[in-house]
Backbone as a ProteinNet text record, in pm:
[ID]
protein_1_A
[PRIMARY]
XXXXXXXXXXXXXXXXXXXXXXXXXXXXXXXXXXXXXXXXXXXXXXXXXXXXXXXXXXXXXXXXXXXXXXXXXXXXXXXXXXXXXXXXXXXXXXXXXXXXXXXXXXXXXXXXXXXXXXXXXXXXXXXXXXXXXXXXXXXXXXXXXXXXXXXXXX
[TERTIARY]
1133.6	1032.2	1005.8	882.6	860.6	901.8	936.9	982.8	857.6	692.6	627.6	622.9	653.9	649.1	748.3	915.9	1019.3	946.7	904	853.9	807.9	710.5	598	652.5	742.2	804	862.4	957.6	1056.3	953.4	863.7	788.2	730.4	731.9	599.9	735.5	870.7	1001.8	1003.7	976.5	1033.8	930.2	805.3	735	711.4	726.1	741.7	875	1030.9	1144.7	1046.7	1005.6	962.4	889	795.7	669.1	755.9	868.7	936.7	1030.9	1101.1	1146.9	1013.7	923.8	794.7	765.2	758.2	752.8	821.3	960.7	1067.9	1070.2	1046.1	1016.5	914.3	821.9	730	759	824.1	867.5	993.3	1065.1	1137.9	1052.4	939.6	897	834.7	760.2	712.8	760.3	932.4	1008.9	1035	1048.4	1076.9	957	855.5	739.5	711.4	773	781.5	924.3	1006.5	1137.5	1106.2	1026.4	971.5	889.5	768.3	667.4	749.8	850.7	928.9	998	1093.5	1131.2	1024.5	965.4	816.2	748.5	788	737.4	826.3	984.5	1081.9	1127.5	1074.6	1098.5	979.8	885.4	776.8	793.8	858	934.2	1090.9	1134.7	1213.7	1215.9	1076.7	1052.8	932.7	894.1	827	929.9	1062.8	1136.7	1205.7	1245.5	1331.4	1229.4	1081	977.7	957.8	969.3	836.5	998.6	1074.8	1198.2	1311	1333.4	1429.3	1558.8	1618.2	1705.7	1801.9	1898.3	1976.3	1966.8	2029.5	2051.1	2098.8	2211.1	2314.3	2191.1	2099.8	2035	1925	1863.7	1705.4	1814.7	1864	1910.8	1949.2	2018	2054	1947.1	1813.3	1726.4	1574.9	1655.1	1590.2	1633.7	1592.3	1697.7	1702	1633.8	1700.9	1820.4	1832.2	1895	2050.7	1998.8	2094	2282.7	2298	2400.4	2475.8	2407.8	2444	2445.7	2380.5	2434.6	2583.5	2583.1	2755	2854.6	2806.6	2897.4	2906.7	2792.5	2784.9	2864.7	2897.1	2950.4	3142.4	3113.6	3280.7	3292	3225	3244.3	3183.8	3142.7	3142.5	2990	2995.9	2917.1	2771.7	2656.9	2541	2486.6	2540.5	2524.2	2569.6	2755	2807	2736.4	2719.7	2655.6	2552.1	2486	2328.2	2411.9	2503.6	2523	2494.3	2590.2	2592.5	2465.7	2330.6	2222.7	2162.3	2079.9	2035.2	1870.5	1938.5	1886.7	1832.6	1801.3	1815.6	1719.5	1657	1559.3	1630.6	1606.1	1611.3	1591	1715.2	1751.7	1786.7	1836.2	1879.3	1980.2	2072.1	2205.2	2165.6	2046.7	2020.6	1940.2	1858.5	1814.6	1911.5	1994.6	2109.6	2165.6	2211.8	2282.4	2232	2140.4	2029.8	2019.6	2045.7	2006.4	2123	2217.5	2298.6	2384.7	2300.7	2310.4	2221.5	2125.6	2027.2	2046	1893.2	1828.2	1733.4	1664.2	1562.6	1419.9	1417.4	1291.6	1362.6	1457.6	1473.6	1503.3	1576.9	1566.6	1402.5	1312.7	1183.3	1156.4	1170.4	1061	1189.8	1338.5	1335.4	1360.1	1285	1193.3	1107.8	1026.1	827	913.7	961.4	991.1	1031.2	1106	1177.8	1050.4	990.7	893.4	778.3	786.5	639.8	686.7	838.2	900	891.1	910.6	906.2	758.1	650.2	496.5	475.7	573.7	491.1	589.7	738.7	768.9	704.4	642.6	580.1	454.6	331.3	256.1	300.8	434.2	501.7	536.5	548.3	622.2	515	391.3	241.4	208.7	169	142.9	243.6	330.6	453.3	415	394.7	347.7	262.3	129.5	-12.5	-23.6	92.2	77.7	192.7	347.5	402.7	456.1	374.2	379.5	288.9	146	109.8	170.8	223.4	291	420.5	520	644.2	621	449.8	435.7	374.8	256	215.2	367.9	433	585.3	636.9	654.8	704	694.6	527.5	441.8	463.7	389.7	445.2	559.9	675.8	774.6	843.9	767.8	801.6	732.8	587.4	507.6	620	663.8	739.4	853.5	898	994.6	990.2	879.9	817.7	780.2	715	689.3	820.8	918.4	1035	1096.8	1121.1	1177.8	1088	951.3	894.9	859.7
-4929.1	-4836.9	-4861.7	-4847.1	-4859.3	-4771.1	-4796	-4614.3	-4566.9	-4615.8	-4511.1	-4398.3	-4451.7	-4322.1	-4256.7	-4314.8	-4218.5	-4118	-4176.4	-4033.6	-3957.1	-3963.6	-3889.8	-3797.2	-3872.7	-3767	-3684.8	-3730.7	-3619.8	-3533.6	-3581.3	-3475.2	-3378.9	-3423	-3287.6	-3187.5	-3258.5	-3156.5	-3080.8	-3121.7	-3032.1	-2933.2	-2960.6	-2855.2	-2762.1	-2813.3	-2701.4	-2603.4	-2669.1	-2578.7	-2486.2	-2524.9	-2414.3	-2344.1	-2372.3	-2277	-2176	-2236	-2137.9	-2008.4	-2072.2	-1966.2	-1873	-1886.1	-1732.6	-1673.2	-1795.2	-1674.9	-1560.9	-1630.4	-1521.1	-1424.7	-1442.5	-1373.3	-1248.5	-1285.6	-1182.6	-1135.9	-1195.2	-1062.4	-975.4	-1023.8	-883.9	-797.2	-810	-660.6	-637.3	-695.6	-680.4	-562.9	-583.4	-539.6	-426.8	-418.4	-262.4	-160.2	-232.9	-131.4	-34.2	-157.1	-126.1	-22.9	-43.8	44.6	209.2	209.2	318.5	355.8	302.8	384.6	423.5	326.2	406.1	523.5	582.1	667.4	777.2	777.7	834.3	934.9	833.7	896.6	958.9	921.8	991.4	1124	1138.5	1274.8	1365.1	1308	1406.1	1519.1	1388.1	1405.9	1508.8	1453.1	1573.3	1684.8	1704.1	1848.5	1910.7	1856.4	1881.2	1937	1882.2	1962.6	2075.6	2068.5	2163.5	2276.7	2262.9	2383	2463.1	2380.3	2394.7	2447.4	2362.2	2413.6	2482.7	2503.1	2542.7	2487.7	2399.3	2342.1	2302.6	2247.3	2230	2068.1	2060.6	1940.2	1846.5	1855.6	1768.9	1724	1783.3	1826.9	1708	1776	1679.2	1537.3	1552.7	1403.7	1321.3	1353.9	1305.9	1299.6	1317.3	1263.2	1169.9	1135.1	1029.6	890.8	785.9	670.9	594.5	652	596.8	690	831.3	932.6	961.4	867	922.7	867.5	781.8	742.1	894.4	937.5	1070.8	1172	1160	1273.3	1293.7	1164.5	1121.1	1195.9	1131.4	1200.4	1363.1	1431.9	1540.1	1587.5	1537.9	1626.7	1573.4	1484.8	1484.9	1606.4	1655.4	1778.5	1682.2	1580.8	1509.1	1583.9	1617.8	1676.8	1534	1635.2	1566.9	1489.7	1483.3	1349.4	1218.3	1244.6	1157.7	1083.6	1184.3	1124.2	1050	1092.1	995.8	865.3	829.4	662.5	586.4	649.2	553.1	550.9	580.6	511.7	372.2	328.6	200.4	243.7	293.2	350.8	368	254.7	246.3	333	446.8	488.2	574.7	555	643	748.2	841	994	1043	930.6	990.5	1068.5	1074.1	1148.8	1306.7	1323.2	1430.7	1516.1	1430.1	1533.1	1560.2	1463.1	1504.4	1637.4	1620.4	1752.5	1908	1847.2	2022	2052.1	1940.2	1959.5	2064	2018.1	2132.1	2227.1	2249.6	2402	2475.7	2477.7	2598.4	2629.8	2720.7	2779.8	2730.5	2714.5	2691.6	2670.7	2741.7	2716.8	2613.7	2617.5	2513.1	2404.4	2377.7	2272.8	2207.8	2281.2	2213.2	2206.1	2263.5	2269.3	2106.4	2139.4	1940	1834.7	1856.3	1785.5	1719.4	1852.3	1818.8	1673.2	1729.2	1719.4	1566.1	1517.4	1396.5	1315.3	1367.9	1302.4	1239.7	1345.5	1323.8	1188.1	1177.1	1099	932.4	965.7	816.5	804.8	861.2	836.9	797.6	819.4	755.1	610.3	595.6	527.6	378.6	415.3	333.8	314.7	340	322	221.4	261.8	165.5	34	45	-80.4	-214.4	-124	-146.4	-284.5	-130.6	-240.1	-354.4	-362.4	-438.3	-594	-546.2	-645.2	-692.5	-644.8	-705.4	-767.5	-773.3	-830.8	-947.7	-892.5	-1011.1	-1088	-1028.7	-1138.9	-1253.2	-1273.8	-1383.4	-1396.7	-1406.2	-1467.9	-1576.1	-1464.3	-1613.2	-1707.1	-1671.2	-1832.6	-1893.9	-1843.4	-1925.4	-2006.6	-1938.1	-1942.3	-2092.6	-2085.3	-2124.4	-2281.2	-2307.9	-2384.4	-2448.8	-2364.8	-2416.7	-2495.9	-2451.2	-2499.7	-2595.8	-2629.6	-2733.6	-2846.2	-2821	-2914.4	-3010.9	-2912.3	-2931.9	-3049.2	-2979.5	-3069.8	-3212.8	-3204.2	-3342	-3425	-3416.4	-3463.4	-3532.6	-3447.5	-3446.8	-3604.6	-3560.1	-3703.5	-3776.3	-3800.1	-3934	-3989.1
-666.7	-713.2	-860.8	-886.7	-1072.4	-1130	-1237.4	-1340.5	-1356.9	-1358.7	-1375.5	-1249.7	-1117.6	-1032.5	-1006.7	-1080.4	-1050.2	-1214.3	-1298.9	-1403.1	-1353.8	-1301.6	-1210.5	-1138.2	-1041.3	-901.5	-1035.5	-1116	-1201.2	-1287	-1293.4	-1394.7	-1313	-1175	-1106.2	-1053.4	-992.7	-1000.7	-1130.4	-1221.1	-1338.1	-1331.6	-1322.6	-1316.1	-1260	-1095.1	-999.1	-1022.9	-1079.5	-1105.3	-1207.6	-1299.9	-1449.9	-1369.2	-1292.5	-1257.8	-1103.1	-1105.9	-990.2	-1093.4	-1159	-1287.1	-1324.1	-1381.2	-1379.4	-1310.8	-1150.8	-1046.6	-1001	-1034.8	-1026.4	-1097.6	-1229.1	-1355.3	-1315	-1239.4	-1176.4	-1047.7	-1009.6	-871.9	-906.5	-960.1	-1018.2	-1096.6	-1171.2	-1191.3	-1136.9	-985.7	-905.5	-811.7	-776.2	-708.5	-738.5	-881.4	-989.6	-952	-961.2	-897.3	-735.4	-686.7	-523.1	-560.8	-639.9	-610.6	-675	-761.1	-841.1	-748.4	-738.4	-628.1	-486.1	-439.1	-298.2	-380.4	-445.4	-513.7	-515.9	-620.7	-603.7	-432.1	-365.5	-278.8	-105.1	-176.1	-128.1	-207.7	-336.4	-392.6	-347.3	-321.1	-237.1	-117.8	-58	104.9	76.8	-49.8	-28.3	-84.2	-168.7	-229.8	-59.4	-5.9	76.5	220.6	203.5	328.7	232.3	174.9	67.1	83.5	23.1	18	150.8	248.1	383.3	446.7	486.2	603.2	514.2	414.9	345.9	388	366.3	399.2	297.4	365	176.3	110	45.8	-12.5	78.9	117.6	147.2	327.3	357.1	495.2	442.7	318.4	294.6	255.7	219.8	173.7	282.7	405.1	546.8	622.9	561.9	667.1	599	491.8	383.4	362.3	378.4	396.5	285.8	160.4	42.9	-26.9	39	-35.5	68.5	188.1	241.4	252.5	166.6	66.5	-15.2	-53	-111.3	-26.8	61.5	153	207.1	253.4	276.6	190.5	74	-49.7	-72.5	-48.1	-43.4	47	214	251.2	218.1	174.5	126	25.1	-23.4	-149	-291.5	-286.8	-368.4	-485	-595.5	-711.9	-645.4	-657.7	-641.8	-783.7	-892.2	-979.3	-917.9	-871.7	-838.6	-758	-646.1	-471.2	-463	-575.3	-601.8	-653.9	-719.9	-783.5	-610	-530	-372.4	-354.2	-393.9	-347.1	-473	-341.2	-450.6	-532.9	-618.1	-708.9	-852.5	-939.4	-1094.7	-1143.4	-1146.9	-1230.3	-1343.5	-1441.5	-1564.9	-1519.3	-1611.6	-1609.6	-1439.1	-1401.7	-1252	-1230.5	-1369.8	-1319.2	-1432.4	-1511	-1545.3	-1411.1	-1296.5	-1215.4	-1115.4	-1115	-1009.2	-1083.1	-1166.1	-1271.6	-1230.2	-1266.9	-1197.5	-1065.7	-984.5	-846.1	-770.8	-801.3	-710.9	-766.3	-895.1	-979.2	-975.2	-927.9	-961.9	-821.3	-835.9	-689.7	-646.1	-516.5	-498.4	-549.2	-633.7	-739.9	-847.5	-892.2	-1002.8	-970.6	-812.5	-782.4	-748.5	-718.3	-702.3	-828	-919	-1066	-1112.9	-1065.1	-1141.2	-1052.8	-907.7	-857.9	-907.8	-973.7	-1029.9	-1141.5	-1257.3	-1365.2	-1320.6	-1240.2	-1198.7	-1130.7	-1064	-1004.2	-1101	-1201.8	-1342	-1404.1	-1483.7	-1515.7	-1435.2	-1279.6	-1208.1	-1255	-1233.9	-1231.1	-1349.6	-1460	-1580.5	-1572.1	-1544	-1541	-1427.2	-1330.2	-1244.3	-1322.2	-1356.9	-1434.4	-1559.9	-1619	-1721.5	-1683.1	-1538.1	-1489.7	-1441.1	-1392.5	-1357.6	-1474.4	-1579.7	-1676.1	-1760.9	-1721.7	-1752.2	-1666.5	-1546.6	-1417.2	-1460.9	-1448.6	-1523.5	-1687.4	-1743.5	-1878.1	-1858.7	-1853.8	-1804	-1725.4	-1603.6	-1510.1	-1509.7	-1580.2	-1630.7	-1684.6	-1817.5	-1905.5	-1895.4	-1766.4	-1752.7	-1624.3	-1579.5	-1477.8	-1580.4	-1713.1	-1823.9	-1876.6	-1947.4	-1987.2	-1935.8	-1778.5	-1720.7	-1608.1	-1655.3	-1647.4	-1799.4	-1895.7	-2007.9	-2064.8	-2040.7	-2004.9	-1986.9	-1829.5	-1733.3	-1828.4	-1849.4	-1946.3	-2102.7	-2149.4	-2274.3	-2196.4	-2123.8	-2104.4	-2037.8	-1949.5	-1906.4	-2052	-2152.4	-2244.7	-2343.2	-2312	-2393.2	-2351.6	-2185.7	-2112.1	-2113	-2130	-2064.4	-2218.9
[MASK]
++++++++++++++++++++++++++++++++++++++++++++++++++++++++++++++++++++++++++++++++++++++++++++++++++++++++++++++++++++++++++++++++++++++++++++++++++++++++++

């Protein structure tokens, strides 16, 4: 084979690895969005059985399948901050609405419902535009990149 087409083959590998690194780069905050908006719209569902059937915690959470990790925990006796870590879960201030959740009453558990729910909505919106700015950027990045370094070796 000539070295100009083993350059070639190695330069269009390098590029496709760089331009696979941005892609990745963009589906994780891709993923953050999908994990915020599902959140989002499992706190709906469970201010919506809590309101409508009056039920308890440890009840709405056992029939939610991102929450229902903590239900478990709940009925071990386990404090509803704790019980929420067993779900797969990262949103900011999660262990302040757990805190409130199985101290108040019925109204305060919905009012830091609202309050938790307002928080994901700005945080999903945050994550939105996070997506739409840099997720071009690390396939640019990452293309870019690949470019630099083809230049470097050949």
């Amino acid at each position: 084979m000539s070295p100009f087409i083993l350059k070639t083959v190695g330069a269009a590998m390098v590029m496709i690895a760089a331009a696979s690194l941005g892609l990745a780069g963009r589906k994780r905050l891709a993923a953050r969005v999908r994990e915020l908006e599902r959140l989002r719209w499992e706190l709906g569902r469970l201010r919506a059985r809590m309101a409508s059937c009056g039920l308890s915690l440890e009840d709405c959470f056992g029939q939610s399948e991102l929450f229902s990790p903590a239900a478990e925990g709940l009925r071990r006796g386990e404090p509803p901050e704790r019980a929420l870590t067993r779900c797969e879960i990262s949103a900011e201030g999660l262990t302040l609405f757990a805190a409130g959740l199985g101290a108040e009453t019925l109204d305060g558990q919905l009012r830091n419902i609202d309050i938790f729910s307002e928080n994901v909505t700005d945080a999903v919106r945050t994550a939105r535009e996070e997506l739409s700015k840099k997720g071009r950027l690390y396939l640019g990045l990452g293309v870019l990149g690949g470019a630099a370094v083809c230049v470097m070796l050949c």
